[in-house]
N, C-alpha and C positions, 0 to 999 in steps of 0.2 A: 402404287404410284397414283392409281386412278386417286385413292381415298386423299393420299395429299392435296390432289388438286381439289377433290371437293375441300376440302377442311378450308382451304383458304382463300377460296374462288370470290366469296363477299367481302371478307375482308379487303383484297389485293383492288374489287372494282372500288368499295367509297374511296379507300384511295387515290384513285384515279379521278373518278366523277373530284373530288374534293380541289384536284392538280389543275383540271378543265377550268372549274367554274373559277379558280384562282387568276390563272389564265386569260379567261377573259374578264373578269373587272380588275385588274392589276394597274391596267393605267389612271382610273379614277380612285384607287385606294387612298390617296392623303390628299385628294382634291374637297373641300369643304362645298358641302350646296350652296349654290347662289343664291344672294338673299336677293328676297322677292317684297320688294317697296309696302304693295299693298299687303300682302300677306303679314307684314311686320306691324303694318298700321293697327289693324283689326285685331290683332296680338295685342297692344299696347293698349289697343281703347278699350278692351275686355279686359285689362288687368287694372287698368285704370276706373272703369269702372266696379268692379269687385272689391279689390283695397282700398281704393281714395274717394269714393262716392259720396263718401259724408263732408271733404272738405274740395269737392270740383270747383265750390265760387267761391272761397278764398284767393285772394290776388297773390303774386308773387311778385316779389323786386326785383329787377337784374339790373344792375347798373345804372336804378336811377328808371326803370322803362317800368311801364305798371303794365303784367300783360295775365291775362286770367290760365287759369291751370287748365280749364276745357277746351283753350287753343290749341292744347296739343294732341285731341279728336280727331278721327280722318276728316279728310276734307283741307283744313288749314296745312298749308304751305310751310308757315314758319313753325314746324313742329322741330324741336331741338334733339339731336341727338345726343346719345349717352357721351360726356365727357366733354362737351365740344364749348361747357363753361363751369367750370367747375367751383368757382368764387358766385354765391350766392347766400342770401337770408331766408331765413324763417320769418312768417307772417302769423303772427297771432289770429283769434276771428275778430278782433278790431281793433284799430291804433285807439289808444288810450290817452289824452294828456297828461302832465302831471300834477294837475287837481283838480276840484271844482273850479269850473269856469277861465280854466284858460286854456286858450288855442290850441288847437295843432301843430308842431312844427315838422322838419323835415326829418327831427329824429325821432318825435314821439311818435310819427305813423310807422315806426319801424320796432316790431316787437323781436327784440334780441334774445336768446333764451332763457332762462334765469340761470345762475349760479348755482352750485352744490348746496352751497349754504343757504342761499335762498329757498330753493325746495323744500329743505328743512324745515325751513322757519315757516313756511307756505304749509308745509303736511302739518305742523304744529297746530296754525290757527284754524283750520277745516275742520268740522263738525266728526266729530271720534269716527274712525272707522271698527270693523267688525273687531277685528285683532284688538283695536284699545277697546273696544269695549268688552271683551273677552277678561281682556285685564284686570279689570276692575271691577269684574263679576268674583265675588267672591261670599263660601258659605256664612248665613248667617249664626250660624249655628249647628249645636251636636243633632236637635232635630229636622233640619233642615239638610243634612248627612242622611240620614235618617228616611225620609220623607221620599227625594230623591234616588236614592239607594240602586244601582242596578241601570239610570236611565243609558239614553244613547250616548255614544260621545260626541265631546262637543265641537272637540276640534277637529279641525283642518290640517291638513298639510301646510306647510312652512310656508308662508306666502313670501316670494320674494321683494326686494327694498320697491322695485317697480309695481307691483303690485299690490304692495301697503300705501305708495301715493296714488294711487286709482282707486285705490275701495274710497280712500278720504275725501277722494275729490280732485286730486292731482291731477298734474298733467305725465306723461311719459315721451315729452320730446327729450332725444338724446344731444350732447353737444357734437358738435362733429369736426371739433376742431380735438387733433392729437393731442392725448393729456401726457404730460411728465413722468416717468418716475416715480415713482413716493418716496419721500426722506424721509428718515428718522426724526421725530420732533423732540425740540430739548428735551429733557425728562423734569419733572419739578424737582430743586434741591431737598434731600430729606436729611435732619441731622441722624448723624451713625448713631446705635445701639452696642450699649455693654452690660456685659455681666455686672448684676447690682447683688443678688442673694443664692444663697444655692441651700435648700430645704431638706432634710433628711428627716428622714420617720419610717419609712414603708421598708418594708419585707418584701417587697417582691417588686417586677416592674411595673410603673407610674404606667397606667393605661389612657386616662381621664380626668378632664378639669372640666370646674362651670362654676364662675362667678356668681355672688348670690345677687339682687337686683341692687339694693342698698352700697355694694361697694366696699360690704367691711369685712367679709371672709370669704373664701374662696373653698373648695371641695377636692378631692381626688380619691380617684376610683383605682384599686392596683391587684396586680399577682396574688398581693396575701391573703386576699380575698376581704380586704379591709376596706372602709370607705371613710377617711379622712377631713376635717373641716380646720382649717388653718386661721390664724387672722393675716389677714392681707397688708396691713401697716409692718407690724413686727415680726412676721414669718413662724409666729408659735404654734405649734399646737392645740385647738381646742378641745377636739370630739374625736371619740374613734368611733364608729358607728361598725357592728358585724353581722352577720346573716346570712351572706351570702357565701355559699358550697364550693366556690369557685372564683377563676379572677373575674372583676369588677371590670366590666368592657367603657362603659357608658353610664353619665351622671348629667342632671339636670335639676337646676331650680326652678320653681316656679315663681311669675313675674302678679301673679292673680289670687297665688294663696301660700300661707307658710309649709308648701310642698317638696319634699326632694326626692328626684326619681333616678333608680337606678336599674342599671342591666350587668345580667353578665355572662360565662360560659357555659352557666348550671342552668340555661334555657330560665332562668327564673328574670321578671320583671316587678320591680319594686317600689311602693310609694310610702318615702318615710313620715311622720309627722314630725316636725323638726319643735313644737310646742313638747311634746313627752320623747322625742326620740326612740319611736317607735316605729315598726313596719305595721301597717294600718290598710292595705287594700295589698292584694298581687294580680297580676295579667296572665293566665293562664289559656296557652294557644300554641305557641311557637315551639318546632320539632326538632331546634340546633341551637346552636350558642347565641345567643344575642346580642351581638356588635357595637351597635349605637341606637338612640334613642336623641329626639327633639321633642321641644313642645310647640306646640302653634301658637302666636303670639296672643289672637284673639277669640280664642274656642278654648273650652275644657275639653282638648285633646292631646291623646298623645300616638307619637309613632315610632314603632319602634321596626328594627330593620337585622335581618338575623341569618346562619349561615343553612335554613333550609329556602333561601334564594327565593323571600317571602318580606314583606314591609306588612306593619300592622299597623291599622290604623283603633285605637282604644277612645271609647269615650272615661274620663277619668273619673267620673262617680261612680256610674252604674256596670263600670270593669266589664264592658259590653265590648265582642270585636267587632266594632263597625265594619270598616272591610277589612279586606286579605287583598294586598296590592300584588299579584302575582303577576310574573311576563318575563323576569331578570330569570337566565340558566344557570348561575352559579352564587355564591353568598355576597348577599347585598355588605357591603361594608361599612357606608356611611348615607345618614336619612339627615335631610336640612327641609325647615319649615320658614313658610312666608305668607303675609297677611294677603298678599295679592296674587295672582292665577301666572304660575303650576304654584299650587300651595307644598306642594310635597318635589321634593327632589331627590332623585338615590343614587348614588353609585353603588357599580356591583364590580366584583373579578370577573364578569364577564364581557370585561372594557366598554360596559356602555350605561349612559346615561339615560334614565329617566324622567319623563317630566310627568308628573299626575292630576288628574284631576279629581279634588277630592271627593265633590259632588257625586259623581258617577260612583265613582272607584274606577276607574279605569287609566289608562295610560292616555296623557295629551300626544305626546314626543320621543321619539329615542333617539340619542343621539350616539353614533358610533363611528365617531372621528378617532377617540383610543384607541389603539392598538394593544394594552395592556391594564391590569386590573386599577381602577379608579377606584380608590382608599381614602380620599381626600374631597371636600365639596368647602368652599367661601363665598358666604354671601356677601355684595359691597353693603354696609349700609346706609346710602345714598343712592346708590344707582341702584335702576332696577337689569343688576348686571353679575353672574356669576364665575367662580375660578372651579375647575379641577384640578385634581394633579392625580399624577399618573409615573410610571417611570419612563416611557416616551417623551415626555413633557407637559408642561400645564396651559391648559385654555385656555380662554376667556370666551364667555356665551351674554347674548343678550335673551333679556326676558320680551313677550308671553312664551317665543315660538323655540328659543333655543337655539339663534342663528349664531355661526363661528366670528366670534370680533379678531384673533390675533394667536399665534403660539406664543410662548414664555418659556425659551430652551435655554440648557445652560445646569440646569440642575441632575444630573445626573445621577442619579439613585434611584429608588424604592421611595416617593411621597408617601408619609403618613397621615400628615396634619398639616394643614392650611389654617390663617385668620388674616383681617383685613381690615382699616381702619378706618375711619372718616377722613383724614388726612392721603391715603389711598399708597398707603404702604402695605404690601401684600408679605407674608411669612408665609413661608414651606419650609417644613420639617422633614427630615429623611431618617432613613436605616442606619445610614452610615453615620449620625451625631451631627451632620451641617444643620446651616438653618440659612437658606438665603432671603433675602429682603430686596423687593421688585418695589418699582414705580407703576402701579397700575393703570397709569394713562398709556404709556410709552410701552410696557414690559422690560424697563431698563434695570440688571439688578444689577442696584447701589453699593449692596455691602455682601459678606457671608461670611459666618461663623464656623467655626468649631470648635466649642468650651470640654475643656479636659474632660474627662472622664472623674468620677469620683474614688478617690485614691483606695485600693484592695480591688477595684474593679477590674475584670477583665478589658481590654480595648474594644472587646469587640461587644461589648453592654456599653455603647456610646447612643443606640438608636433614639430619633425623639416621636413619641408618639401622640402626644394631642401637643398644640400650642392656643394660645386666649389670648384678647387683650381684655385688660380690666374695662368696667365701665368707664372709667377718665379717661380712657386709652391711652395712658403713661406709662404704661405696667406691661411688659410682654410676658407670659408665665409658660414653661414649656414640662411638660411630663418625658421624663425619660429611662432609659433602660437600666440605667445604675443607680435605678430607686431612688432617684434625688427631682426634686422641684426646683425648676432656676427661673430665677426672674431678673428681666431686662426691664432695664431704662435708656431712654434716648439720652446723649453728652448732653449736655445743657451747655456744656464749654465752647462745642465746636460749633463753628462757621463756615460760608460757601468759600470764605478765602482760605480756613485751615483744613478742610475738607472738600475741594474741587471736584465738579463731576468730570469723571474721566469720560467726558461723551465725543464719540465723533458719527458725524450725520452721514452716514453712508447710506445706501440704498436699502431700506427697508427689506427683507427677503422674509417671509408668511408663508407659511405650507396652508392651503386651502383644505387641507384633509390632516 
């Protein structure tokens, strides 16, 4: 008995003590401390001075009274408390008129905030800040890669919108009047797209297209381990070009020399001479299949992107591996190039985005808003603005930093291939045989496909796995599973009166991640 009582004699007192001291403060428990005049003052004029110190002699309006912001200092009497006027302006640091040489009046001493759009157009005319000038840093060349090789990296973390108008020069006064909603904006009228040709040749599935610069045939890379050159008017046949041990993942012309480069599962990279129709250099590095491949629009480089979850970057003469863009966990799928900074872009199966920089070699950005493997990259050629796709759904990102503009849901599959127009009609291809076609201002999709399968084919050899527009961009061309090339044209027939946008402006809804 004794040892019970010890065992629990401490416990049973804080207990106790805890019940007393309860006890006694019980009556002041939800009583709030009295606020103390001066003590709040000396609060306010120390917070006032730390935060607002740079703008204390700025004036302030209330109602038409001009009364300075260090009135509200101890000492003065008419010090305002929180709430007690809640209609008030903003004072710029000086009233402005509206030109040379004329007056003041009672509105132009009253600097109102600027507008969304105005800020805009304001961060526009400001002397570049860091981020655009980032932008437009770009290599001058393979030595100049080369040179650099290794250095630090350059960028920064994402700067947000408010902090891209600060570096410029901006101002970061916010409005403080409640904003609306965001609605849905019309979407532009696009005329529908139909099946015009449907191609057949290959043995095996269509993996690959790439228009040549000129416009007048087109390439494809397939299963049979063939690689294809068609004329683009009449849909014939020209070339069969072979070498390659395995299927053809990735094809490219060159815009700088009569070059076509190919990739494919036999880890082999290839550069044909299209003057003898020969293989003439190969890229020897990569430890898996080789996926895709871009050229950079103004360097003798090329990149290619492969499933030992590695991007190469080659100089094209001297068959040199500049760098090894290593950081992706799983097989890169698809490598897109651009004259301007991130030069290099990748999607991996390991749902995330890459932004590079070529300079270094190093990673600018990742972006890992996907939730699933990114197969699919579209540059606009206009904007400096790109698409993913994903089977979660498709992005939209703005360049240097990779910031999220909008999702594009609705497409429900496996994305294999993406293209995107100057007109700003966006194509996603899937597994399943669809093709839908988006309004890339709005993400409004206009139309969607599903073109037969080609007849002895299984249904389920419908998948499309690259799609192109031609250079005219009249021409949609899609590579697909039933060994067939199909090529779309816009109706020329149809109008905004025989083809209505089914739009209604509901509340815009964005997933931020």
């Amino acid at each position: 008995m004794t040892e019970d009582v010890q065992k629990h004699s401490v416990h049973t007192l804080v207990f106790r003590s805890l019940k007393r001291t309860h006890d006694m403060f019980v009556a002041d428990h939800a009583k709030p401390v009295s606020l103390d005049e001066t003590s709040h003052k000396v609060k306010m004029a120390a917070k006032l001075r730390a935060d607002y110190s740079a703008v204390l002699h700025m004036p302030i309006l209330k109602e038409g009274k001009d009364r300075p912001l260090g009135s509200n200092m101890p000492g003065n009497q008419n010090y305002a408390q929180p709430g007690d006027d809640p209609e008030y302006l903003i004072t710029g640091t000086h009233a402005y008129p509206s030109g040379p040489g004329v007056a003041l009046t009672a509105d132009t001493q009253i600097h109102r905030n600027p507008s969304e759009g105005g800020v805009h157009a304001m961060a526009l005319a400001l002397p570049p800040s860091q981020a655009r000038l980032d932008a437009s840093r770009t290599a001058a060349g393979v030595g100049d890669i080369h040179r650099n090789a290794g250095g630090a990296e350059r960028s920064s973390a994402p700067h947000s919108h408010a902090m891209s108008l600060l570096e410029g020069g901006g101002t970061k006064n916010s409005s403080l009047v409640a904003r609306k909603a965001p609605t849905m904006p019309k979407p532009q009228w696009h005329a529908p797209w139909k099946l015009f040709r449907v191609i057949s040749g290959h043995l095996g599935w269509v993996r690959s297209i790439a228009v040549e610069p000129g416009n007048q045939w087109f390439v494809t890379g397939a299963g049979d381990r063939t690689i294809k050159i068609w004329d683009l008017a009449s849909g014939k046949l020209k070339l069969s070009l072979t070498g390659h041990i395995s299927t053809v993942r990735g094809v490219a012309v060159s815009t700088r020399s009569p070059y076509l480069f190919s990739c494919g599962e036999d880890k082999q990279v290839k550069c044909w001479d299209l003057e003898y129709n020969k293989v003439i250099r190969h890229y020897h590095g990569h430890l898996s299949a080789v996926y895709d491949l871009d050229l950079h629009p103004t360097i003798d480089v090329l990149v290619t992107c492969s499933r030992d979850a590695t991007a190469r970057v080659w100089d094209i003469r001297s068959k040199a591996n500049v760098h090894t863009l290593s950081g992706h966990t799983n097989t890169v799928a698809t490598v897109r190039c651009q004259a301007a900074e991130p030069q290099i872009i990748t999607g991996s199966h390991d749902s995330t985005i890459r932004l590079w920089d070529l300079i270094a070699g190093k990673t600018r950005a990742t972006l890992t808003n996907h939730k699933k493997s990114v197969r699919a990259l579209a540059l606009h050629p206009r904007q400096y603005t790109l698409a993913s796709g994903s089977a979660d759904n498709i992005k939209q990102w703005t360049f240097p930093d990779g910031n999220f503009i909008q999702n594009l849901s609705g497409h429900n599959a496996i994305i294999n291939a993406m293209a995107v127009n100057s007109d700003g009609v966006l194509v996603s291809g899937a597994d399943n045989g669809t093709i839908h076609l988006w309004d890339w201002r709005t993400g409004y999709n206009f139309q969607r496909i599903h073109a037969a399968v080609q007849p002895g084919s299984l249904d389920s050899e419908s998948g499309i796995f690259a799609c192109m527009f031609d250079h005219s961009e009249s021409r949609l061309i899609t590579a697909e599973a039933d060994k067939t090339i199909k090529v779309y044209k816009e109706d020329d027939t149809a109008t905004e009166e025989s083809h209505p946008i089914n739009w209604k402006p509901e509340i815009l809804k964005r997933k931020r991640f």
